[in-house]
Every structure is written in structure tokens, then in C-alpha cells.
N, C-alpha and C positions, 0 to 999 in steps of 0.2 A: 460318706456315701461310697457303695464301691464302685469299682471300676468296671464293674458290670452296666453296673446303672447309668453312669454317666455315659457308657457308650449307648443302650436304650435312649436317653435324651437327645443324646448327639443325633442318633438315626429320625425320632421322631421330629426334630428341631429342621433337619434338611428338609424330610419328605413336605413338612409344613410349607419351608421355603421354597420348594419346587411347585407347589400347589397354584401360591399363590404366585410364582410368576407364572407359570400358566394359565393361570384366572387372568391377569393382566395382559397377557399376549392373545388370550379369545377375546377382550372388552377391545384390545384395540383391531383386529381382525374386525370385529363385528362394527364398532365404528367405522373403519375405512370402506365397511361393505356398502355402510349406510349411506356417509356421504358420497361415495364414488357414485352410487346408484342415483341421488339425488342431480349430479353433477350430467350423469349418462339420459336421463330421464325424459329429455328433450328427442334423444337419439332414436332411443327405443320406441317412444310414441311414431316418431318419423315411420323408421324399419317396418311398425307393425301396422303403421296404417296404409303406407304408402304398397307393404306386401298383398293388403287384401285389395288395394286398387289394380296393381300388378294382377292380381287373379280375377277380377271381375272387371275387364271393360267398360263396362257399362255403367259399374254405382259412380255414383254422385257427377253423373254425365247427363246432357243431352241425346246419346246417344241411346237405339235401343237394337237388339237384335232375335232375329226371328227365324225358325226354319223358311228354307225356298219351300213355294208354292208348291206342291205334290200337280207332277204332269206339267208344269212350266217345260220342260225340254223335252218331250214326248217326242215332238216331232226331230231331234236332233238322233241323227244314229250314229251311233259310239260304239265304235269298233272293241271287242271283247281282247283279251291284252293277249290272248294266246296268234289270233290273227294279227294284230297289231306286230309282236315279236318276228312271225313267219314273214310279212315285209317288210321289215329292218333289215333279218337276215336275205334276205332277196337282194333286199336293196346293196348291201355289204357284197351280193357275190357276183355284183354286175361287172365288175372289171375285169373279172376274170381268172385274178394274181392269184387270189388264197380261195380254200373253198371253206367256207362257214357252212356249218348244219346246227340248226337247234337239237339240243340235248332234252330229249325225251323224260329221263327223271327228273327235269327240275323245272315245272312248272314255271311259265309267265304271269307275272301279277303288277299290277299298278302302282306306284309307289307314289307318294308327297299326295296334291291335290291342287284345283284349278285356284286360282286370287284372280279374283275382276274385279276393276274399279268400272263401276257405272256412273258420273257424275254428272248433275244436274245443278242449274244454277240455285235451287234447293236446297240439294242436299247429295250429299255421298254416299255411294251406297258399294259396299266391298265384300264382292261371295266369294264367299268359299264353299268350292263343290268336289264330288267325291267322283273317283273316274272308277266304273264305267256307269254308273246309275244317275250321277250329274245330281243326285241328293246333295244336300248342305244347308247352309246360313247364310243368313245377310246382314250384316251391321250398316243399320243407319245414322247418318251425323249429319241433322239439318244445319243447312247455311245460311247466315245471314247476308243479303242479296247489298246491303250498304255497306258492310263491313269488306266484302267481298270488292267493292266498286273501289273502295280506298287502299286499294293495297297497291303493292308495286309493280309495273309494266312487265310483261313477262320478258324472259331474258330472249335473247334472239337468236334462240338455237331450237330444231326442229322436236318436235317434241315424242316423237320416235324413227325408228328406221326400219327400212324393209326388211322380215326374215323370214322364213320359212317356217308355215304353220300349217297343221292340218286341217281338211275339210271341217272337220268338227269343231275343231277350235272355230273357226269363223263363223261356224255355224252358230254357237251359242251364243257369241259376239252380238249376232245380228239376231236374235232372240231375247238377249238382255236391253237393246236397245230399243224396237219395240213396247219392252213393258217397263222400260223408266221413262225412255225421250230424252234420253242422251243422245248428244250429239254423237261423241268420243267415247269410246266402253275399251277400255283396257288389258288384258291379261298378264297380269301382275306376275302370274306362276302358275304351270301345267305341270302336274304328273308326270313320272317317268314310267317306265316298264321296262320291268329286269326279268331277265330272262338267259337260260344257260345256253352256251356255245362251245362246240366240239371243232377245236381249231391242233391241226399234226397232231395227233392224239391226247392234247389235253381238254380240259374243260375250264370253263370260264365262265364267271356272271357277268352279264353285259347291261349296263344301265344307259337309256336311251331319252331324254327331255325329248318330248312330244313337240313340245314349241319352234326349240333352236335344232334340235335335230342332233344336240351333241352325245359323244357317245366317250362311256367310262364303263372300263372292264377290268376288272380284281378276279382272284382264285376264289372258288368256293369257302368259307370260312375265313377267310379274310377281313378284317374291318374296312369301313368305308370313309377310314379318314384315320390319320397319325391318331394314337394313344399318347395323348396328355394328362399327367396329371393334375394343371393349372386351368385347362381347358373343360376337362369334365368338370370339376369344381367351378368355374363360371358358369359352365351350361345349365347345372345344377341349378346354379343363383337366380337363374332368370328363366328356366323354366315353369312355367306359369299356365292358368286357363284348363276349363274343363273340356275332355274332347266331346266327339259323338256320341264313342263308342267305350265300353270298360275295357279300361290299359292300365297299366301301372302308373300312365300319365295321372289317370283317375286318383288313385290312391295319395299321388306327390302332392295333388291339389288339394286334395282336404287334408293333409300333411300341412302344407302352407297356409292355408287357413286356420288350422290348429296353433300353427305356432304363431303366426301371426296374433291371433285373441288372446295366447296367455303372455305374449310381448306385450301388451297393451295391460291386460292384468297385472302384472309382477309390478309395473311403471305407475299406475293408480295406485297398486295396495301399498307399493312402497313409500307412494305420500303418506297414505293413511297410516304407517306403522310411526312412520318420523314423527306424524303427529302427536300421537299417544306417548309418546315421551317427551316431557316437558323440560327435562335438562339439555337436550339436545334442541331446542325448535329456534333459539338462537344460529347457532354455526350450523344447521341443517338450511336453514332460512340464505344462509349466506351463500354458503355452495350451491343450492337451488339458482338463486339469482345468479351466478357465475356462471351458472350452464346455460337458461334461460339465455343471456346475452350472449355466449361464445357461440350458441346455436347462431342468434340471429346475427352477426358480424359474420358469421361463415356462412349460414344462408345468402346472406345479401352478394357476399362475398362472390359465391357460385349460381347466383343469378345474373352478376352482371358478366362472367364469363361465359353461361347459356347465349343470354341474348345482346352481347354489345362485343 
């Protein structure tokens, strides 16, 4: 044979041997995909079920939620955020020191939204309304009036303090209470109104809580809080819920809903595939059961650090 040929063999003899260790390195690749998923499978049901709770309040609740009554605060008058702004700035130029003028190109607008707790020995009831129109929702979460009798003595501290609210706020206060019969009607969280300010020749957004009356002012273009990268990536995580109105919130929500159902997909089909192969249903059987318990040893694990 010549020495042609036996280097043909030699070449053809590698490429064979290269073949099949890489047939071997995909069988175990594709193995470790299998069981590692079997092992994660407990996880991923959690993630995917637990993501669509996260975005729907309400499923697999007692609770139910509903638009506010159209004309429920008819009679409350809520000040429009351009007047609202014009007595901040008033109120800002009472002293005398500095002179504040609203900046004419930058519109005042309303920013966040009202949270009232209305509670009743019934049930809970938490609006969220839209400032200036006082539109929104109410989530309701009926109580159980025995479960409520056995609980523990309330702590012995006041259960709020005086601060400064506007006419309206009280107003609606005392218009939510009327139509539940709460004792106690809460404001959980008010609107702010931002609005620009021309202070020694610059300009400023000025953000104003309606509630506490605090006030926070950044540059035009400016962010309204440190740039994190760990921090968007959580806000991201728990971002959650449809709004009123189409936002991009909108679009994240059926984003998490998406991925949520094909998290729950990938975590069924991948029983189903383990199954269909009969050399594996032994050591796929056992890794399952390893994850199955490492779940519930860690679940237990971090229930009794929730509650004990």
C-alpha cells in the first residue's frame, strides 16, 4: 500500500474519531440538559406559576376588582395641576428670600395616583384613582369577621399622625366613607404634580406630594433617581400588572405572561419527552425525585423564615 493511501486512511481514521467524540460530547450535553431540567422542574413550575399570580391579583383569590363608580366624586373639585403648581409656587414665594416663577414651556401634569384603604369589618377595599378625573379601581378582599376576632391585640402605637393634606384629599376621604361605612379610610399614596421652575436664571422640574406637601427638584432631563444597573434589573423582576391605560407597562405584562406559560410548557413537555425514552426513565425518575424534595426541604425551609 502506498504512502499515499495510508495517509488517506490515517485522515479518514481521525475525522471518524473526531465524529464520534463529538456524538459523545452532544449524548452527554443532551443528557445533563435532561436531567438538570428534571432536577430545575419543580423551579420553573414555581417561577411560572407564581409570575402569572404576580400579574393577576386577583386569580386563584378571594379578591375581586372593579372600575370606581362613574360620578362617585362628582361632587369633590380637584384642582387642575396647572393651578395646583401656580400655589406651590406662591406658596414657595412667601418668604420672600428667592423669587420662584413657573416656567411657561413646561407644562404641569399629575404624576403617581391616589391608594385608599377603605376598611370595613367585611372587607378591604384599596382605590386606586387617577388625579385630576379621581377615575380608577377598587380591589376588594372580603374578611373573615372570626378569623379577624382571633388575631392579636393591636400594638399600642397611634395608628397615624397629623400632616398636611389638601382640601380634596379629605374630601374624597369623606366620600369613600359614606359609600363603604368605614370607620377609618386611609390615603395610602397621593399624586404628585411636577411642574417647571425659573429660579437665577435656571430652570427646574419641581415635584410636589399633594399629601405631605414634600417637595423634590432635578434639572430638566435629569433622571428621578441613581441609574443602577442591579436596581433596573429587580424593578424589571417585579414589574408586574395591567394598567388603565396603553404603556409599555402594557406590553411587559403580556411579555410576563408569555413567558410565564411557556415556563410552565418547557417544565411539562420536558416530563413528557424524559418519558418517551425508556433507557433514561430509571435515572431521570431519580433526579426528578431529588428536585421534587430539595424543593420541599427549601420551601419548608423558607416558610418558616416568612412566618416564625
Amino acid at each position: 500500500m502506498s504512502a499515499g493511501a495510508n495517509t488517506e486512511t490515517d485522515a479518514r481514521e481521525a475525522r471518524r474519531r473526531r465524529r464520534k467524540r463529538y456524538g459523545a460530547s452532544m449524548k452527554l450535553t443532551r443528557r445533563l440538559h435532561m436531567y438538570f431540567g428534571l432536577v430545575l422542574t419543580p423551579f420553573v413550575l414555581l417561577y411560572g406559576v407564581t409570575a402569572i399570580l404576580f400579574n393577576h391579583p386577583t386569580l386563584l383569590s378571594d379578591r375581586s376588582k372593579e372600575s370606581v363608580e362613574a360620578g362617585l366624586f362628582a361632587e369633590v373639585e380637584f384642582p387642575d395641576a396647572e393651578a395646583r403648581a401656580s400655589a406651590i409656587v406662591e406658596a414657595m414665594n412667601a418668604d420672600g428670600e428667592t423669587a420662584f416663577r413657573l416656567d411657561p414651556d413646561i407644562g404641569a401634569e399629575f404624576t403617581s395616583d391616589f391608594i385608599v384603604d377603605a376598611n370595613t369589618e367585611e372587607q378591604r377595599s384599596r382605590y386606586r384613582l387617577y388625579a385630576p378625573s379621581l377615575n380608577g379601581s377598587v380591589t376588594r378582599t372580603p374578611l373573615d369577621p372570626e378569623e379577624e376576632e382571633s388575631g392579636n391585640d393591636e400594638p399600642p402605637f397611634p395608628e397615624s399622625i397629623d400632616a398636611p393634606t389638601s382640601e380634596a384629599i379629605d374630601a374624597i376621604t369623606q366620600v369613600l366613607k359614606a359609600e363603604t361605612g368605614a370607620e377609618r379610610v386611609q390615603v395610602r399614596r397621593a399624586p404628585s404634580v411636577e411642574f417647571g421652575v425659573e429660579v437665577d436664571g435656571e430652570t427646574w422640574l419641581v415635584s410636589c406630594d399633594l399629601r405631605g406637601g414634600g417637595i423634590e427638584a432635578r434639572r430638566p432631563g435629569e433622571p428621578t433617581r441613581e441609574i443602577e444597573t442591579r436596581s433596573f434589573l429587580t424593578r424589571l423582576h417585579v414589574s408586574r400588572g395591567y394598567p388603565d391605560s396603553f404603556t409599555a407597562r402594557t406590553v411587559w405584562a403580556v411579555a410576563v405572561d408569555v413567558t410565564a406559560g411557556l415556563m410552565i410548557f418547557w417544565a411539562v413537555s420536558g416530563v413528557a419527552m424524559w418519558w418517551q425514552m425508556r433507557p433514561t426513565r430509571k435515572a431521570g425518575a431519580l433526579a426528578g425525585i431529588a428536585g421534587v424534595r430539595g424543593a420541599g426541604i427549601l420551601g419548608y425551609a423558607m416558610f418558616l423564615i416568612f412566618y416564625y
